[in-house]
C-alpha positions in Angstrom: 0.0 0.0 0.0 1.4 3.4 -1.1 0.7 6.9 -1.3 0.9 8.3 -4.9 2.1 11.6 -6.0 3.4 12.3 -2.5 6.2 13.9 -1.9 6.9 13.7 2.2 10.2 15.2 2.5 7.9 18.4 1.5 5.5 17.2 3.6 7.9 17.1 6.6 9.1 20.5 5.5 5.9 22.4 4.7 3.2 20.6 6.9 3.9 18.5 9.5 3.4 20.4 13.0 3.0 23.6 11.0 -0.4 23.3 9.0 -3.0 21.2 8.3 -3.1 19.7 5.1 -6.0 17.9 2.5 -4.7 14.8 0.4 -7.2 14.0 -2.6 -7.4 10.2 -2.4 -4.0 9.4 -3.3 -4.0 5.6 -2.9 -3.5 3.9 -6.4 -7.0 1.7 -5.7 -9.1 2.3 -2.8 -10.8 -0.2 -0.5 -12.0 0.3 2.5 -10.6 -2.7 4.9 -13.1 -2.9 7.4 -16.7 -3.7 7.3 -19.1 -2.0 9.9 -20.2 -5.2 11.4 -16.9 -6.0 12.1 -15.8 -3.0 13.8 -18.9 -3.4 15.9 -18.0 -7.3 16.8 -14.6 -5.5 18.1 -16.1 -3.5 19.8 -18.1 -6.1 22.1 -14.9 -8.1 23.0 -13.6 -7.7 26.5 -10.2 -6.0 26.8 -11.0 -4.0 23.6 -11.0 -0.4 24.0 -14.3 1.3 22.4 -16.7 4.0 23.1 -20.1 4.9 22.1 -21.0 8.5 22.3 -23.9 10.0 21.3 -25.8 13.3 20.6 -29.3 14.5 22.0 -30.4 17.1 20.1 -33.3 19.6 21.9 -34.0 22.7 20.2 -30.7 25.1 20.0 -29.1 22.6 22.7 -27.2 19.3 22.6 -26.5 16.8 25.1 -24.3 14.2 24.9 -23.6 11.0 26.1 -20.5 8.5 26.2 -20.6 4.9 27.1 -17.4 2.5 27.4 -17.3 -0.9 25.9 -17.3 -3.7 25.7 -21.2 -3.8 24.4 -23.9 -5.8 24.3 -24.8 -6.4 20.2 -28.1 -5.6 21.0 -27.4 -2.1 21.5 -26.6 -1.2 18.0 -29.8 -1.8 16.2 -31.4 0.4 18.9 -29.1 4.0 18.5 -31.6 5.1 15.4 -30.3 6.7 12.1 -28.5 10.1 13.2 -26.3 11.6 15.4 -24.0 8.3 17.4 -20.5 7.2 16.7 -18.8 4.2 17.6 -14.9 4.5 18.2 -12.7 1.9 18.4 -8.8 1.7 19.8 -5.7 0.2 18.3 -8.0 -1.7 15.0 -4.5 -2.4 13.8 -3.6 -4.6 16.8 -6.2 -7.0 15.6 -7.1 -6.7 12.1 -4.1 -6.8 9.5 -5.6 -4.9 6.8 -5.8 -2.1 9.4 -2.2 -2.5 10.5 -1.4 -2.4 6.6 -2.6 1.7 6.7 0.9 2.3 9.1 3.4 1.6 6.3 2.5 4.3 4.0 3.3 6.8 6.8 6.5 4.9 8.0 8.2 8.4 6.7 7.6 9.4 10.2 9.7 7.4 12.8 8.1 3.7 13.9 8.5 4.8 17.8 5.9 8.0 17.5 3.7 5.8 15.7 0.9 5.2 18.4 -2.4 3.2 16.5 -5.3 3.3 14.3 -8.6 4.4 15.8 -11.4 3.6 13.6 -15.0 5.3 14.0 -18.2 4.0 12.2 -20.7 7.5 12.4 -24.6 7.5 11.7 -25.7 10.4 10.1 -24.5 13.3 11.7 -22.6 11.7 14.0 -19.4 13.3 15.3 -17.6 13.8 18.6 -18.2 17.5 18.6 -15.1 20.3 18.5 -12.0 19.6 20.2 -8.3 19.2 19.7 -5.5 16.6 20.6 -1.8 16.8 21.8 -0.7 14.8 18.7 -0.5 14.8 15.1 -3.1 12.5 13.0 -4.1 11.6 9.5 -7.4 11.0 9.1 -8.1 8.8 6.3 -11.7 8.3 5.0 -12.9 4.7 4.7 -16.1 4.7 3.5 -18.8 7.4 3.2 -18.1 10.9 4.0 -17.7 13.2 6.4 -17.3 17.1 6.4 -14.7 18.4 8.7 -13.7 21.9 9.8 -10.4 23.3 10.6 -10.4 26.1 14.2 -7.8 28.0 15.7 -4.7 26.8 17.5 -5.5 25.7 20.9 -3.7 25.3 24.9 -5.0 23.2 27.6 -5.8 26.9 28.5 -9.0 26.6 26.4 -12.4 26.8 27.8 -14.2 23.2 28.2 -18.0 22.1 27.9 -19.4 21.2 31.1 -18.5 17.2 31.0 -17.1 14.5 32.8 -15.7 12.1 29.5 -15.3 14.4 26.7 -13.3 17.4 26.1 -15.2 19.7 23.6 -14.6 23.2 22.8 -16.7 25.6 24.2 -15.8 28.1 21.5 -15.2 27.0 18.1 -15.0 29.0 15.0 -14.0 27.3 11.9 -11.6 28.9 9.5 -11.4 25.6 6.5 -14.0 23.5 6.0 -13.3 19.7 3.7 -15.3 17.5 2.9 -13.6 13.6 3.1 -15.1 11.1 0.9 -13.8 7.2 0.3 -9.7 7.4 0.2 -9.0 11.1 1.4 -6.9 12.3 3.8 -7.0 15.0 6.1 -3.4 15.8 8.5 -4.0 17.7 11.5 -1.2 18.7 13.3 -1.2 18.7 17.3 -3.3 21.5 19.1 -5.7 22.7 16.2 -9.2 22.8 16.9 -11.2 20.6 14.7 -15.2 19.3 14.2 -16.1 16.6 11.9 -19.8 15.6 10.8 -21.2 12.4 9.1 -22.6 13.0 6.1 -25.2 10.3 5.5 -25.4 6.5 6.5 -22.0 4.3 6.6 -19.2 6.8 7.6 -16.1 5.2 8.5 -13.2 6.8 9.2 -9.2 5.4 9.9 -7.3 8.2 12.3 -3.5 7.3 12.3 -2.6 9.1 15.9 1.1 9.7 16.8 2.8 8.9 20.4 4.0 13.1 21.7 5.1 12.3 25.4 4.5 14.8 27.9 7.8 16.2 30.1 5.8 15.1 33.3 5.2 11.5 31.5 8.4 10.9 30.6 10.2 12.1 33.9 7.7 9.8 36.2 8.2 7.2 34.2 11.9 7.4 33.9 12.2 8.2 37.8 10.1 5.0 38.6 12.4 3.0 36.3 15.5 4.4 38.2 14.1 3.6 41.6 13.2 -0.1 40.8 16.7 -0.8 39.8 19.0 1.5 41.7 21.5 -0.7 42.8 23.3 1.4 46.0 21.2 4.2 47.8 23.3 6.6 48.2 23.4 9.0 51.1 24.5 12.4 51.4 27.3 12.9 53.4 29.6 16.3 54.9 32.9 14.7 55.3 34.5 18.6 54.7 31.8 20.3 56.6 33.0 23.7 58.1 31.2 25.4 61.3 28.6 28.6 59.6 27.6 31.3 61.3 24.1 30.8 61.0 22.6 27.1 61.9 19.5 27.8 60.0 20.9 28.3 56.5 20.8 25.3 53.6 24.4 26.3 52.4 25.3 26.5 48.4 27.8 23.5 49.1 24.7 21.3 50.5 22.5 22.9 47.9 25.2 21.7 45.3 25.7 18.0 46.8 22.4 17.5 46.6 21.3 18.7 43.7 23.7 16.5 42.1 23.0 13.0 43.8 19.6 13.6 41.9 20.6 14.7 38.5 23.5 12.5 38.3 21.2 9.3 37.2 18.8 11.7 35.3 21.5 13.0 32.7 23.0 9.9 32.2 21.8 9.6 28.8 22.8 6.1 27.8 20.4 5.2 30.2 17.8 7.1 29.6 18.2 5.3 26.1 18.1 1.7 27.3 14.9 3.2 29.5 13.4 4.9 26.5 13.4 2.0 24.0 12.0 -0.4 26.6 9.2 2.2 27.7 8.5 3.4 23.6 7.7 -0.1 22.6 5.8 -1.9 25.9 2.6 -3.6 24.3 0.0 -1.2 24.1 -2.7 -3.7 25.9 -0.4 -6.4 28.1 1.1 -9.4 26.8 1.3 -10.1 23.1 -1.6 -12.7 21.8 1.1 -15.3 20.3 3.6 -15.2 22.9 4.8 -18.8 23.8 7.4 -19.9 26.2 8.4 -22.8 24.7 11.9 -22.4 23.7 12.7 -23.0 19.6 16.3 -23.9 18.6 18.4 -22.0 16.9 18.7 -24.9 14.6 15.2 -25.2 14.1 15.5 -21.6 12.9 18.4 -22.5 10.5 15.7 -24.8 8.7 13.2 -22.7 8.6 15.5 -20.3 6.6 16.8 -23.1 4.7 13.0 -23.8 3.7 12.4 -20.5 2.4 9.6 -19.3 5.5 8.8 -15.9 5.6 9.1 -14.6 9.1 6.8 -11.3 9.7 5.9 -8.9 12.7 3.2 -9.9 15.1 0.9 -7.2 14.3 0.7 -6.2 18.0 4.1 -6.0 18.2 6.2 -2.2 18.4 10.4 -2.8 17.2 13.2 0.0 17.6 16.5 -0.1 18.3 19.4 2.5 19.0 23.0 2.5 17.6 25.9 3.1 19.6 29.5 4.8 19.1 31.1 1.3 18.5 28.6 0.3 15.7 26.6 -2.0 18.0 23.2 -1.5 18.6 20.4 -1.9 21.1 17.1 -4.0 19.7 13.8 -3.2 21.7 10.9 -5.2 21.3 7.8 -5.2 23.3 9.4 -3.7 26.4 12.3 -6.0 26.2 16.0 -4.9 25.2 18.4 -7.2 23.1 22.4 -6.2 22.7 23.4 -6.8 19.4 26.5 -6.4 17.6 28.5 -8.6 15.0 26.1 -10.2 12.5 23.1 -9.4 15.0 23.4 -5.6 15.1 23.1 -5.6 11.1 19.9 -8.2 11.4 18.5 -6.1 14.4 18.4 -2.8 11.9 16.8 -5.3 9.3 13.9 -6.1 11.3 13.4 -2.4 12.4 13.3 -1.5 8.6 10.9 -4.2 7.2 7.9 -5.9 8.3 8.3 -9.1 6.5 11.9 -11.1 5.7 12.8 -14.0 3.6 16.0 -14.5 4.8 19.2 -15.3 2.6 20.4 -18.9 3.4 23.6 -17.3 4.8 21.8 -16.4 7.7 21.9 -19.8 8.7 25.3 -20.0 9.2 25.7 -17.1 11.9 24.5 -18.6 15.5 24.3 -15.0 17.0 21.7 -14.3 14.4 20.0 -17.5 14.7 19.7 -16.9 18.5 18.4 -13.5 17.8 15.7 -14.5 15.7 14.7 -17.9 18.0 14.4 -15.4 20.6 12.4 -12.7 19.0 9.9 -16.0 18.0 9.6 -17.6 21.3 8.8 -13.5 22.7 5.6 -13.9 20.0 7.4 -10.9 18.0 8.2 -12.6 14.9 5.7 -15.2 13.2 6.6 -17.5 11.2 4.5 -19.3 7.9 5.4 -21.3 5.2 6.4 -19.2 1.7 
């Protein structure tokens, strides 16, 4: 699946966190991959994250409404003709023809790639004006839906009066598109936006991108460094020198101390090795076809030998980072993998591809072979006959 006509280097350069930006179906053919009744089937599952909000119209006021899944299927044939969407989280963690929308967009870096949310709208149906913290492309499955483009906005902004969603109290659009079957609409982080079914069968595909938040990142990273700090240390005044006032927090304190926090905080090869396991910990717990039954790296040697195509688990998030020595570090689902040698140069293969046929060569590295038995028994890699 690929963009055409689409240049994103000038994307990068003219649009992305700048302005938004309307792509006329650009796909070479079209199809939408998901049926409504299967979104709504998701959407009833336990440990699948969906919501069904909808809008009460009465005279010049609305009310609205939000519900959490997972639903009853009964529900659905009694929400009427206008004015409900269903939203669903992370589609492309379960349905491969979702997961197929990420490559086109791989332009942008794997690890700020979050999921796909896709939304089935009646008539009408919207989630009313509001704006996120991250980028998204919006891509129009099926139907259409008329969107409009606001203002920049802060967490500053004034809020409806509601306890699950976060809609604008003030919204004047400035752009107004309407998205029918293939189009797609990029709206960077912060900029108000509305969009409205227009008739029956609207279904739309919204590619959201991981922005961390400061405060995210350091409790996280703090948490990390207090589960595996090795040797509390304590402060100590070996040098101290009598003051003239008891009550003052000397500069000399001030600096000791200051620095038995930061020390661990700027170490920045640490902060990597936290980073990559934190940016690709699976989304909703352990990975579906995760087994701990060990395969042999000889078994793996066959299975190369055999031509079998090895591909991503779908729910599965890879990265890695390169060191000063040409090594690198491989991080898959929350776990890190030091690679150098022959396994360093298959670790930045797997990052860049989703799918490998491996050259018979392979075989004849044990380092690699390791690597990839491992990254099969995790439930990472899959394997199937060519």
């Amino acid at each position: 699946m690929k963009l055409q006509n689409f240049d994103s280097v000038s994307f990068l350069r003219e649009y992305w966190q700048k302005r938004p930006l309307f792509i006329k179906n650009p796909w070479l053919e079209w199809s939408n991959p998901l049926a409504p009744e299967e979104l709504a089937g998701l959407a009833c599952e336990e440990g699948v994250e969906a919501r069904l909000i909808s809008e009460n119209v009465q005279g010049q006021a609305s009310h609205w409404s939000m519900q959490h899944g997972p639903f009853d299927e009964t529900v659905f044939p009694q929400l009427g003709n206008e004015r409900w969407t269903l939203l669903v989280q992370a589609v492309d963690q379960y349905v491969p023809q979702v997961h197929a929308l990420i490559a086109p967009f791989r332009f942008i870096p794997d690890w700020r790639i979050d999921d796909v949310m896709v939304s089935f709208a009646a008539d009408q149906g919207g989630v009313g004006p509001h704006f996120d913290n991250y980028d998204v492309f919006l891509i129009q499955g099926a139907g259409k839906r008329k969107w409009q483009i606001g203002d920049v906005c802060d967490n500053d902004a004034p809020l409806k009066p509601h306890d699950d969603l976060r809609q604008l109290a003030e919204f004047q659009p400035a752009n107004e598109w309407i998205c029918e079957a293939g189009d797609i609409l990029y709206i960077p982080p912060g900029i108000s936006h509305n969009g409205v079914a227009i008739g029956d069968d609207c279904m739309t595909y919204s590619i959201g991108f991981r922005a961390p938040s400061r405060s995210d990142l350091l409790t996280h990273f703090c948490d990390f460094l207090l589960d595996n700090m090795e040797d509390d240390v304590r402060y100590a005044d070996p040098d101290l020198n009598q003051q003239s006032n008891a009550g003052e927090i000397d500069s000399a304190a001030i600096e000791k101390l200051h620095m038995m926090i930061t020390e661990s905080l700027s170490d920045r090869d640490r902060f990597a090795q936290w980073f990559g396991r934190y940016s690709t910990e699976p989304k909703y717990g352990d990975l579906p076809n995760a087994d701990d039954t060990a395969i042999s790296p000889q078994k793996i040697a066959q299975h190369i030998t055999n031509k079998t195509v090895f591909s991503r688990n779908i729910s599965s998030r890879f990265s890695y980072v390169e060191h000063m020595d040409g090594n690198a570090s491989l991080f898959v689902d929350g776990h890190c993998i030091k690679c150098d040698g022959d396994e360093a140069v298959l670790a930045r293969q797997i990052c860049r591809e989703h799918i490998y046929s491996f050259d018979a060569k392979l075989a004849n590295s044990r380092a690699s072979l390791e690597l990839l038995a491992k990254l099969v028994c995790l439930g990472s890699l899959v394997l199937s006959e060519a």
